[in-house]
C-alpha positions as CSV (number, residue, x, y, z in Angstrom):
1,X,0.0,0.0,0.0
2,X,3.2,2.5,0.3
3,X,3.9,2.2,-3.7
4,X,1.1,4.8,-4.5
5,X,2.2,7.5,-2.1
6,X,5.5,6.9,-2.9
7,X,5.1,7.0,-6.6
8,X,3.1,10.3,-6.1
9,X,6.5,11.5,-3.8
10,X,8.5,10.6,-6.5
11,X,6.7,12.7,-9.2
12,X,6.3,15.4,-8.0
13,X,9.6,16.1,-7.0
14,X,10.8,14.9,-10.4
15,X,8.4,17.0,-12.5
16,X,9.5,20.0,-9.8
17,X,13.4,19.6,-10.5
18,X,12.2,19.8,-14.4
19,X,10.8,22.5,-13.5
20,X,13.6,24.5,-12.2
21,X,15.9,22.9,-14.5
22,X,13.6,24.2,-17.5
23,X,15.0,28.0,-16.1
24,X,18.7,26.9,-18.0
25,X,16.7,27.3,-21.5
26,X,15.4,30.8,-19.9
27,X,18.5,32.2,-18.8
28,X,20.6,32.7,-22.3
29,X,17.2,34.9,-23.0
30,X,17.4,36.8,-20.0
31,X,21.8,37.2,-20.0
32,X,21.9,37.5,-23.8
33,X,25.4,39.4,-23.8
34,X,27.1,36.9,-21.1
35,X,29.5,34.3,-22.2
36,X,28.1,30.4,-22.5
37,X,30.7,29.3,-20.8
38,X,31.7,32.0,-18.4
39,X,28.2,31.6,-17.0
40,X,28.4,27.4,-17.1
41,X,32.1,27.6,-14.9
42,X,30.0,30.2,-12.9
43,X,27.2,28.0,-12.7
44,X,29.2,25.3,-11.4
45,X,31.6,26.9,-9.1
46,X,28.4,28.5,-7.0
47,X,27.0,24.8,-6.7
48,X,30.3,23.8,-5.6
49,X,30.5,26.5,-3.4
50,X,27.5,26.4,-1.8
51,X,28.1,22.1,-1.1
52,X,31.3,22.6,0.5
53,X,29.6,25.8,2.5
54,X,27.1,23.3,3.9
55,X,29.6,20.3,4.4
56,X,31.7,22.9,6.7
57,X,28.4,23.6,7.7
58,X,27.1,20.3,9.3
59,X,30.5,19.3,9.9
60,X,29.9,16.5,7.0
61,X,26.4,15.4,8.6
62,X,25.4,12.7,6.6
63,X,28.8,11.8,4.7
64,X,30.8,10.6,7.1
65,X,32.3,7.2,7.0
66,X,31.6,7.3,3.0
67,X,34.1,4.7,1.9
68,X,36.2,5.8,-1.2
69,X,34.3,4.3,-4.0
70,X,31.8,6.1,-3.3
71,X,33.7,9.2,-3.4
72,X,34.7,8.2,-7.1
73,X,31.0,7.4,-7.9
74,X,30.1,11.0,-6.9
75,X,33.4,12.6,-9.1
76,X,31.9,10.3,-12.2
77,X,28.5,11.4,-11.8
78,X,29.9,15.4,-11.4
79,X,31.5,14.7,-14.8
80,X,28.6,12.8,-16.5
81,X,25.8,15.1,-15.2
82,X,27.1,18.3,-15.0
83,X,30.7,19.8,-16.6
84,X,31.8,16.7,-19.0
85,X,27.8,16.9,-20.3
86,X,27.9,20.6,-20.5
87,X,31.5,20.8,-22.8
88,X,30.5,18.3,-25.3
89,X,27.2,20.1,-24.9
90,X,29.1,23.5,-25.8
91,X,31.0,21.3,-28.8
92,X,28.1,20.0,-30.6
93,X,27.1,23.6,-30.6
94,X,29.9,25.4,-31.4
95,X,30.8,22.5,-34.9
96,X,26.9,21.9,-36.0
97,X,25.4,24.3,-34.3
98,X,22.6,24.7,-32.0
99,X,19.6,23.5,-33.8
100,X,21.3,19.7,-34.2
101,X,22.5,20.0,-31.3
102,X,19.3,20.6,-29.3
103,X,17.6,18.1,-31.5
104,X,20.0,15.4,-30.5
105,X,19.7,16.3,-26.6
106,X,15.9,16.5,-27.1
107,X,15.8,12.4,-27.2
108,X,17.3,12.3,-23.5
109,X,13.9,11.5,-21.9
110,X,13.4,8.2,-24.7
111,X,17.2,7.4,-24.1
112,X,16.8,7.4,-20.3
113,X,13.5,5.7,-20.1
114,X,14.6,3.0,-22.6
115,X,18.1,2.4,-20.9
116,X,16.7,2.6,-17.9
117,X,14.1,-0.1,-18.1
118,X,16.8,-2.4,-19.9
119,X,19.3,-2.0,-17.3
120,X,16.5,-2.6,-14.5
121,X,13.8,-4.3,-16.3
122,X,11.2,-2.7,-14.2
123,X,7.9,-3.0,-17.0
124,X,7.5,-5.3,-19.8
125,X,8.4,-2.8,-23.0
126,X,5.7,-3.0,-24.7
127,X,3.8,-1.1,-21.7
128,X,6.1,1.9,-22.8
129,X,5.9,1.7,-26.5
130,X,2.8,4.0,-26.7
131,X,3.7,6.5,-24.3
132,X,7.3,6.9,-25.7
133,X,5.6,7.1,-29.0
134,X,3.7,9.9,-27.8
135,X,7.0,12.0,-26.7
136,X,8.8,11.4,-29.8
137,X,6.2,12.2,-31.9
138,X,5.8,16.0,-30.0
139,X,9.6,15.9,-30.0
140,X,9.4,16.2,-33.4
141,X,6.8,18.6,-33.9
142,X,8.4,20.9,-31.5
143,X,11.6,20.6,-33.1
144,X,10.5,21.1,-37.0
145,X,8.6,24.4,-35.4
146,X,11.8,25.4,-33.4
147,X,14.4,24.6,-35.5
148,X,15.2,26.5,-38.7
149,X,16.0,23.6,-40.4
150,X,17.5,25.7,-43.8
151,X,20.3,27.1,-41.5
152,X,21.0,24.6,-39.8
153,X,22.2,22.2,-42.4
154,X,24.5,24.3,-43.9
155,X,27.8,26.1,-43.7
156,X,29.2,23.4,-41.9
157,X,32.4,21.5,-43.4
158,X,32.6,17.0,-43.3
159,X,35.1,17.3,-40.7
160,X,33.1,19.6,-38.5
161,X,29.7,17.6,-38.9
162,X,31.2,14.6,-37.4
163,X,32.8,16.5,-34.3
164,X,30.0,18.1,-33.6
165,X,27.5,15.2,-33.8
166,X,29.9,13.0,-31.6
167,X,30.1,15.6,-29.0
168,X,26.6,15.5,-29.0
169,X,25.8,12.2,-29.2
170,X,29.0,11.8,-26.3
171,X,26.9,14.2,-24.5
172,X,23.5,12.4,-24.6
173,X,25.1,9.1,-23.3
174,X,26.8,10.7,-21.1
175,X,23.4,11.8,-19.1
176,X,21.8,8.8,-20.1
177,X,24.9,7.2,-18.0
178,X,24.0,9.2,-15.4
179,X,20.2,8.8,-14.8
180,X,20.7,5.3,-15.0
181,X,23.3,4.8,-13.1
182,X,22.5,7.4,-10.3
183,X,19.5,6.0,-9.5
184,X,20.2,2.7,-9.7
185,X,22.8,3.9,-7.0
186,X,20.5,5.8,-4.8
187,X,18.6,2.4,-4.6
188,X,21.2,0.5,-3.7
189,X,22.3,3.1,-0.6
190,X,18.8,4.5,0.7
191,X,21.2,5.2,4.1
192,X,22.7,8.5,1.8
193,X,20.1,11.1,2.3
194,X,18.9,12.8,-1.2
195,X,20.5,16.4,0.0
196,X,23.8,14.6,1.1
197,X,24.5,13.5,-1.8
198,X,23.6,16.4,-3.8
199,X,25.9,18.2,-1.9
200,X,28.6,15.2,-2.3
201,X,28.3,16.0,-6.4
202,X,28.6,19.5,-5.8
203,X,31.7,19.2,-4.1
204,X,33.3,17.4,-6.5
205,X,31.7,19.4,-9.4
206,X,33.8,21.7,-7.6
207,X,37.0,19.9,-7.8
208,X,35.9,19.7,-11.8
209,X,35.4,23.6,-12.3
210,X,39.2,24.4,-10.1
211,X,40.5,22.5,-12.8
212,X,38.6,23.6,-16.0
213,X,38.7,27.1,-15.1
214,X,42.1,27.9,-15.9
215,X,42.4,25.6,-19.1
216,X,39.6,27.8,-20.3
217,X,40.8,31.1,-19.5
218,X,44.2,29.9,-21.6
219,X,42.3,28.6,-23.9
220,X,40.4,31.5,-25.0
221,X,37.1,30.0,-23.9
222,X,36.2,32.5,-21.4
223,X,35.4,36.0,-22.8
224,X,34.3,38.8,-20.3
225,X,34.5,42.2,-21.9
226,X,34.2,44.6,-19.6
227,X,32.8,45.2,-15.4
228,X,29.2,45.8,-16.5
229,X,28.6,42.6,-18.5
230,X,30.3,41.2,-14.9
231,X,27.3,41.6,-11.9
232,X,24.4,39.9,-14.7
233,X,27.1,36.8,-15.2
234,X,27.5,36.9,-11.4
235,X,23.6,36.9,-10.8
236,X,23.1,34.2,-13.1
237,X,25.6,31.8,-12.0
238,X,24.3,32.1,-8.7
239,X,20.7,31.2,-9.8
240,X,22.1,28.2,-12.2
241,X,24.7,26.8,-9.6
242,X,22.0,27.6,-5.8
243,X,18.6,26.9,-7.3
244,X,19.0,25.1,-10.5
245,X,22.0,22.5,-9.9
246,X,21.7,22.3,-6.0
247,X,18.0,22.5,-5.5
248,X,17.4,20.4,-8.7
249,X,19.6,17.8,-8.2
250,X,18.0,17.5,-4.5
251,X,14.8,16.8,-6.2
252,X,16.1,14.9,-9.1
253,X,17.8,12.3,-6.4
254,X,14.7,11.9,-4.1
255,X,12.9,11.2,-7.6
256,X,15.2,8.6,-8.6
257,X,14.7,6.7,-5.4
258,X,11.3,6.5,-5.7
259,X,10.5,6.6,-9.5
260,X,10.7,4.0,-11.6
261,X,13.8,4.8,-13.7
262,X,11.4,4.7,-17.3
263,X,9.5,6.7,-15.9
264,X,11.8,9.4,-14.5
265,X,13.2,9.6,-17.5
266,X,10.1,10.5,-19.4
267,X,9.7,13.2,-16.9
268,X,12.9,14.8,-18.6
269,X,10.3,16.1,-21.0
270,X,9.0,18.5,-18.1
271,X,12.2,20.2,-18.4
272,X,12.1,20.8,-22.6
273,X,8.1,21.8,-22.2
274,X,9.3,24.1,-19.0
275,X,12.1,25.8,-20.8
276,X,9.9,26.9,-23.9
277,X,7.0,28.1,-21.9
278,X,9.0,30.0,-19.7
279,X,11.0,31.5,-23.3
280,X,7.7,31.9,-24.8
281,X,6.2,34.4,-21.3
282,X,9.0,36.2,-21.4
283,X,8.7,37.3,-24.9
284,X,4.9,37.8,-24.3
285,X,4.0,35.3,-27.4
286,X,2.2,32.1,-27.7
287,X,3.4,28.8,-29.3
288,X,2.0,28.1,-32.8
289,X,-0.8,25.6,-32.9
290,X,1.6,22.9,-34.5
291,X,4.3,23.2,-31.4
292,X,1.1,23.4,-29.2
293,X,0.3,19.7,-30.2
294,X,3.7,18.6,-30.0
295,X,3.9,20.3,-26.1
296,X,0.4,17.8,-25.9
297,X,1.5,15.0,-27.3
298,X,4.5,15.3,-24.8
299,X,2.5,15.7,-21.6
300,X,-0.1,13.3,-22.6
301,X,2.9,10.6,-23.2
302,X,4.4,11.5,-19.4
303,X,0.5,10.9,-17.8
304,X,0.1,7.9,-20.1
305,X,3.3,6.2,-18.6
306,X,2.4,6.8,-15.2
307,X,-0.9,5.4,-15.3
308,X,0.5,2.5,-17.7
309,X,3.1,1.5,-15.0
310,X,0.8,1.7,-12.1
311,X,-1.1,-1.1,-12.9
312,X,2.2,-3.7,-12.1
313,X,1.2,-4.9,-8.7
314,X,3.3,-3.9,-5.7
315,X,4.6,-7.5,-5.4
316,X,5.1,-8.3,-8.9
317,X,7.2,-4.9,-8.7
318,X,9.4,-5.6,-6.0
319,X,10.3,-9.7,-7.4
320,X,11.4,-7.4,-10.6
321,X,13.0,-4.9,-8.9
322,X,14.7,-8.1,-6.6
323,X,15.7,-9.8,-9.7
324,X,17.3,-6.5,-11.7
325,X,19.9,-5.7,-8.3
326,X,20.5,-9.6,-8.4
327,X,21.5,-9.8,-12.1
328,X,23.6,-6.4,-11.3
């Protein structure tokens, strides 16, 4: 009788980290003179920041006596979910452009719900083959509205194509990696509270950004020009790195514990629908009726899931669950 409430738990705090994570697509709107990059290290060093501020904090409440693999697990997942995603995000941009880029990215809630259920074999797949239809189907209506197609396909050489789409394609497995994997961890160590190891990741993400920072800055992939382009980058990072990584991530691990991993990945698509409403008040316009359906078609496929999965009785649930950490 605890699945249900549990379930609910789960969802909401998944489609709330979407939620907040859908404010990332908002922010190049609101910053559009700040550096990509600038504002991602920025982004980063505040959620590192802020985890270590509340590890000196609680004097490590809640991490202590964390062996050393689980250390690494946290410095693989910083990499996977949050820098090494973000640069080959940045790459894919910067050799096919945004467009393709996004496009590719836009599959992470299929990728994650299909992985996911392999790894974990949580519901037989043909329970998620009409729901996933559904998001792929507004994907792609929301994409051909989005994307300007006749600019994206050009101007770029062979040579650049096949970097770009690698670092894009590196940078969808990577997160796929990551949902998978961190859940699949959070169920296998329910004595690591969802804020602790949050903050674990941030500290580490940390680590990742000391290091980054100064290869960018020789690299020439940091440009700041001038103080007054400085306080909006400052502002911004502190949103993306307090609110968006920390707070997000907080939600996105109590989801993951509690979620179905195929179905926590389908609530990626909260994030995508989030990120163009939010784009779409801010300019004070409405969606056209073709990228409506699609933003349908995308919430109708989330519901559908949920109520498809809910029928697998409680028992049936856990031998399957049982038999995935077995096999693992």
């Amino acid at each position: 009788m605890k699945q249900a409430p549990s379930l609910l738990i789960g969802v909401l705090c998944g489609v709330s980290a979407n939620l907040i994570w859908g404010l990332a697509f908002l922010m190049p709107v609101l910053l559009p003179d700040a550096d990509a990059v600038a504002l991602a290290l920025g982004r980063y060093l505040v959620f590192g920041l802020v985890s270590l501020g509340i590890v000196l904090f609680t004097r490590g409440a809640g991490m202590r006596g964390l062996g050393r693999r689980v250390w690494f697990t946290a410095l693989a997942f910083a990499f996977a979910g949050h820098l090494g995603y973000y640069f080959f995000l940045v790459q894919g941009i910067r050799h096919t452009g945004a467009p393709i880029t996004t496009a590719i990215i836009g599959t992470l809630p299929v990728t994650v719900a299909l992985t996911g259920n392999w790894v974990r074999k949580e519901f037989p797949f043909s329970r998620l083959l009409i729901p996933l239809g559904f998001i792929t189907v507004g994907l792609v209506l929301v994409n051909l509205v989005e994307v300007d197609w006749g600019t994206a396909l050009g101007g770029h050489s062979g040579t650049t194509w096949v970097i770009g789409i690698a670092s894009a394609l590196t940078a969808l497995g990577l997160w796929t990696w990551y949902a998978v994997s961190n859940a699949s961890f959070l169920r296998r160590h329910p004595e690591i509270s969802s804020s602790a190891w949050s903050t674990l990741m941030g500290v580490c993400t940390l680590a990742l950004s000391l290091v980054a920072l100064p290869i960018a800055a020789v690299s020439g992939g940091v440009h700041i020009e001038g103080t007054g382009s400085l306080l909006p980058l400052v502002i911004g990072s502190l949103v993306l790195g307090l609110l968006v990584s920390w707070v997000g991530t907080v939600l996105w691990n109590r989801s993951s514990g509690l979620v179905p991993i195929s179905i926590a990945g389908q609530l990626v698509v909260i994030q995508v629908i989030a990120g163009l409403l939010y784009v779409f008040t801010w300019d004070g316009r409405m969606p056209p009726p073709l990228e409506l359906a699609g933003i349908a078609l995308l919430i109708g496929g989330v519901l559908l899931a949920i109520q498809r999965t809910r029928r697998t009785p409680p028992a049936a649930e856990a031998r399957l669950t049982e038999k995935a950490e077995v096999s693992s």
